[in-house]
Short mmCIF file of the C-alpha atoms (twelve columns), coordinates in Angstrom:
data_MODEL
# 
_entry.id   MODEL 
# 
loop_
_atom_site.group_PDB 
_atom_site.id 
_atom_site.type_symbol 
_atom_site.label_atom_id 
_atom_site.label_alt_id 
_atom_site.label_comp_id 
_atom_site.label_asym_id 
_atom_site.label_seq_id 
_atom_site.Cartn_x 
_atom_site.Cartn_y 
_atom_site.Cartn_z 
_atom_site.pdbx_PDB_model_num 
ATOM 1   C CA . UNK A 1   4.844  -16.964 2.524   1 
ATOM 2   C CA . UNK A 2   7.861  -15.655 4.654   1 
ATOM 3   C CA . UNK A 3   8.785  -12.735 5.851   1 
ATOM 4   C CA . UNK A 4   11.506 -10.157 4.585   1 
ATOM 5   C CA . UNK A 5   14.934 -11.571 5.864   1 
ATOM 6   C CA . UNK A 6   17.944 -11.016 2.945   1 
ATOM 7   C CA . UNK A 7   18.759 -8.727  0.559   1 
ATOM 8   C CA . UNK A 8   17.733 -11.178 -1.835  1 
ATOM 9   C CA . UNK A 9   14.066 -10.863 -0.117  1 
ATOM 10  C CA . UNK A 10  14.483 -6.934  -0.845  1 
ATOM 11  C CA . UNK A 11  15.397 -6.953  -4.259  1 
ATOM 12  C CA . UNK A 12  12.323 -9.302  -4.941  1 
ATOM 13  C CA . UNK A 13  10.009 -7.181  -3.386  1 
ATOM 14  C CA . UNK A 14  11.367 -3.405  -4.829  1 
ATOM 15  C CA . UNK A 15  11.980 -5.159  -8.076  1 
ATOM 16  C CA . UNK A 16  8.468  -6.600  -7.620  1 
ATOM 17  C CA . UNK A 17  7.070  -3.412  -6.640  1 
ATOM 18  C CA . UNK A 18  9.211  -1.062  -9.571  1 
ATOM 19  C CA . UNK A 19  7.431  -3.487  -12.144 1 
ATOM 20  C CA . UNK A 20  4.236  -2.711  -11.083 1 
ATOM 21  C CA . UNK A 21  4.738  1.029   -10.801 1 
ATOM 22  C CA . UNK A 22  6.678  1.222   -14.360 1 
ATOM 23  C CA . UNK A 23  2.802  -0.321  -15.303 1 
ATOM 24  C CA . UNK A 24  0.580  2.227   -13.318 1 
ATOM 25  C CA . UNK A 25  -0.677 5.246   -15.582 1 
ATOM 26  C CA . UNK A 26  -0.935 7.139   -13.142 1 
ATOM 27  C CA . UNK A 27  2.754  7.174   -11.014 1 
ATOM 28  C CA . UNK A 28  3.831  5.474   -14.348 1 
ATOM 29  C CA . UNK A 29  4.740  8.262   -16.368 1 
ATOM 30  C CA . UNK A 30  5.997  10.613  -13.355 1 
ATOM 31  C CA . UNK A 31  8.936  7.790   -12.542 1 
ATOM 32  C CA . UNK A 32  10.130 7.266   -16.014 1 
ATOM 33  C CA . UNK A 33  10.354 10.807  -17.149 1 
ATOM 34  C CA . UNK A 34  12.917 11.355  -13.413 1 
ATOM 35  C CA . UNK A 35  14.551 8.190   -14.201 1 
ATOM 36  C CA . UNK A 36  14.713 7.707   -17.485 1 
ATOM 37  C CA . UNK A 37  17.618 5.366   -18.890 1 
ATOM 38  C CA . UNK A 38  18.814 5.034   -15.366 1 
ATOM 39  C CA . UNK A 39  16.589 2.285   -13.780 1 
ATOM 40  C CA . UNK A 40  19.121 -0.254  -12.587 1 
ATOM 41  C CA . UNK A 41  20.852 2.331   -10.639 1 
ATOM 42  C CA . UNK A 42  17.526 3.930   -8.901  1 
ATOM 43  C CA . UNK A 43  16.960 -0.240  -8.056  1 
ATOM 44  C CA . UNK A 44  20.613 -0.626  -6.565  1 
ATOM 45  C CA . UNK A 45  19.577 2.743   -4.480  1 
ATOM 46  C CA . UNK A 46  16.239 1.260   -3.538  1 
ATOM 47  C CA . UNK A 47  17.527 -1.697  -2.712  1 
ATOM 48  C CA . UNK A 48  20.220 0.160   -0.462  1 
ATOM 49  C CA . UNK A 49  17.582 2.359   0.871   1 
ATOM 50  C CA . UNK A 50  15.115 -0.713  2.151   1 
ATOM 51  C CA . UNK A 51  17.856 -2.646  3.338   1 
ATOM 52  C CA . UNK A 52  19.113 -0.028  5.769   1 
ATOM 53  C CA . UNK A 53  15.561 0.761   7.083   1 
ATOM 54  C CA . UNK A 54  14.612 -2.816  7.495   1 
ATOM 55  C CA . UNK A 55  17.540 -5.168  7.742   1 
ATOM 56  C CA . UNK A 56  19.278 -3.212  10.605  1 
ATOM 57  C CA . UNK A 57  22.456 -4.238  9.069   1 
ATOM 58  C CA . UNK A 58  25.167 -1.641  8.430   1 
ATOM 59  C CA . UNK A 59  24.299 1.419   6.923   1 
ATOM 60  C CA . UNK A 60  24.097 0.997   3.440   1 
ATOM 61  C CA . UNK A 61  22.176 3.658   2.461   1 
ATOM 62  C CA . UNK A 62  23.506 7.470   2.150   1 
ATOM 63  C CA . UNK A 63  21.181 10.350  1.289   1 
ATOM 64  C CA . UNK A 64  18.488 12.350  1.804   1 
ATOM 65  C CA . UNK A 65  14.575 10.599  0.277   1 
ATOM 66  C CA . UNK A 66  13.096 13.779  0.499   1 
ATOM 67  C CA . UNK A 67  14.882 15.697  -1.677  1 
ATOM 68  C CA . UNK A 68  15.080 13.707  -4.710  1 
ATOM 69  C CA . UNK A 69  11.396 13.881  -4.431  1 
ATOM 70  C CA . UNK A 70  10.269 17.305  -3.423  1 
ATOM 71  C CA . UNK A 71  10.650 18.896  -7.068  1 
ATOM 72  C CA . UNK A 72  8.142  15.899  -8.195  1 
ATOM 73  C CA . UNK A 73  4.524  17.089  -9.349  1 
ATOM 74  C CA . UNK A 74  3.566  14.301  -6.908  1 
ATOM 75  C CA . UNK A 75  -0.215 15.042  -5.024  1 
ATOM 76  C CA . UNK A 76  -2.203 12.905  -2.288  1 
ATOM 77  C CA . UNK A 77  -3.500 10.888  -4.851  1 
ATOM 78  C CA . UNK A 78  0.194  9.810   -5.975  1 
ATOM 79  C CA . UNK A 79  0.972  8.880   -3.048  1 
ATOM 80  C CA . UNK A 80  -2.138 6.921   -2.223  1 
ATOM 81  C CA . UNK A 81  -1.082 4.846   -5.505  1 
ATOM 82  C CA . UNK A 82  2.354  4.327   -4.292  1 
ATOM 83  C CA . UNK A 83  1.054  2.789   -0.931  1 
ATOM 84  C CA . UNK A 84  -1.559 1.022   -2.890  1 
ATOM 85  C CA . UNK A 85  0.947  -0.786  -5.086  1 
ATOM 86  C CA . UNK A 86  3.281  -1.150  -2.325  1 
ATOM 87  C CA . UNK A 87  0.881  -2.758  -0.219  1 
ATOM 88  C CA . UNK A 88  -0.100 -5.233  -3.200  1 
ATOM 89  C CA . UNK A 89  3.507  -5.845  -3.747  1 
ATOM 90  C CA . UNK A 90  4.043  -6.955  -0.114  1 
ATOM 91  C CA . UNK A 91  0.714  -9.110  0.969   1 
ATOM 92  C CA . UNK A 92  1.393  -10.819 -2.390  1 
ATOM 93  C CA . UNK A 93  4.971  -12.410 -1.523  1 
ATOM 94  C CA . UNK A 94  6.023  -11.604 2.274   1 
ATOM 95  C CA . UNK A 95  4.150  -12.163 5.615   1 
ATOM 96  C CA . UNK A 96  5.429  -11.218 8.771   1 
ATOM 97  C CA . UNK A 97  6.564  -8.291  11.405  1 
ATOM 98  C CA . UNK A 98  9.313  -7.338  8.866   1 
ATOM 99  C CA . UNK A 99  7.175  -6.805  6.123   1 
ATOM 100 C CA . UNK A 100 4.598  -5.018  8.529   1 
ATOM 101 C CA . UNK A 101 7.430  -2.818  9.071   1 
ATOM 102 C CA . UNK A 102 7.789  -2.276  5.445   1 
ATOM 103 C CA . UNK A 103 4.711  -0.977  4.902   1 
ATOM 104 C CA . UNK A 104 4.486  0.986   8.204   1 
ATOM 105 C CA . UNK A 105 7.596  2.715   7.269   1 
ATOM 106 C CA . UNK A 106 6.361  3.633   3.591   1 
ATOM 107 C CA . UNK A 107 2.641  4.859   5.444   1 
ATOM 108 C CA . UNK A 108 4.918  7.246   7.601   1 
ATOM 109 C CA . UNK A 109 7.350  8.567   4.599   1 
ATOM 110 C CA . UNK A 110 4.514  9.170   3.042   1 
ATOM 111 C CA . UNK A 111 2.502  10.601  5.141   1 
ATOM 112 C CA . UNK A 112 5.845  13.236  5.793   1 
ATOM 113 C CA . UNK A 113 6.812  13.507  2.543   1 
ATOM 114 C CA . UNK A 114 3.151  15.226  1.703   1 
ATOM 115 C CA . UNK A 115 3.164  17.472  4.762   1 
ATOM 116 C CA . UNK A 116 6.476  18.999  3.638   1 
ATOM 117 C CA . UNK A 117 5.660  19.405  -0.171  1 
ATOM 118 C CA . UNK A 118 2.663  20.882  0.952   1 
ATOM 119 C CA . UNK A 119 4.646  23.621  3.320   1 
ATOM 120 C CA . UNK A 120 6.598  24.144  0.418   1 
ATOM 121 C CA . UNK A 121 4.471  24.674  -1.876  1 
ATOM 122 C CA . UNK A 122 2.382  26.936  0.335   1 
ATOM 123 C CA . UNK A 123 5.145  28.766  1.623   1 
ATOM 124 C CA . UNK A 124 7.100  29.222  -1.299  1 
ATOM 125 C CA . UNK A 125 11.089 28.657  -1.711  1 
ATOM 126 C CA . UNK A 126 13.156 26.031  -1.473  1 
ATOM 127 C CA . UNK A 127 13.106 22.891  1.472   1 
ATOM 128 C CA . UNK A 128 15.036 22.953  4.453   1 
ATOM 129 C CA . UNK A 129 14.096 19.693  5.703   1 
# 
């Protein structure tokens, strides 16, 4: 196994990764109901998105994770999933401090990405993250 060096290495991996979450029944249904028709341009995003966080090439990515999320009915247990398969995704095909960074990365968006939803939803009214 290598580690996570091209572009080509992301696409494999969030292609890899997309396939198994289209699969899940749990984060399954919850993707494909916000994406809908429109897969190969959430990939192209995704791949963007991973590419700026791990390549540290130019900036390829533009927007803000968060709030294409936070109107999600996504709980804990979603997002354990989404590490879970994530996790599978990357042992399975990439080795290395890159793709220790990949998951690292996802742990910590995660791991934010709950705490805000759950001021949110607490609090009431819309993010200002």
């Amino acid at each position: 196994m290598k580690d996570i060096e091209t572009l080509e290495d992301i696409k494999y991996l969030v292609d890899g990764f997309y396939g198994r979450v289209r699969k899940d029944e749990l984060i399954g249904p919850i993707f494909d109901e916000k994406i809908g028709n429109h897969w190969d341009r959430h990939l192209d995003i995704m791949y963007r998105f991973w590419q700026t966080v791990l390549l540290e090439e130019d900036k390829t990515y533009f927007g803000n994770p968060f709030m294409k999320h936070a109107a999600l009915p996504v709980f804990g247990e979603h997002f354990q999933r989404w590490l879970q398969l994530w996790k599978e995704t990357l042992k399975k095909d990439f080795n290395g401090p890159v793709a220790d960074e990949a998951y690292t990365r996802a742990e910590r968006m995660a791991k934010v990405f709950q705490i805000k939803l759950k001021a949110i939803r607490q609090e009431g009214g819309s993010p200002v993250f």
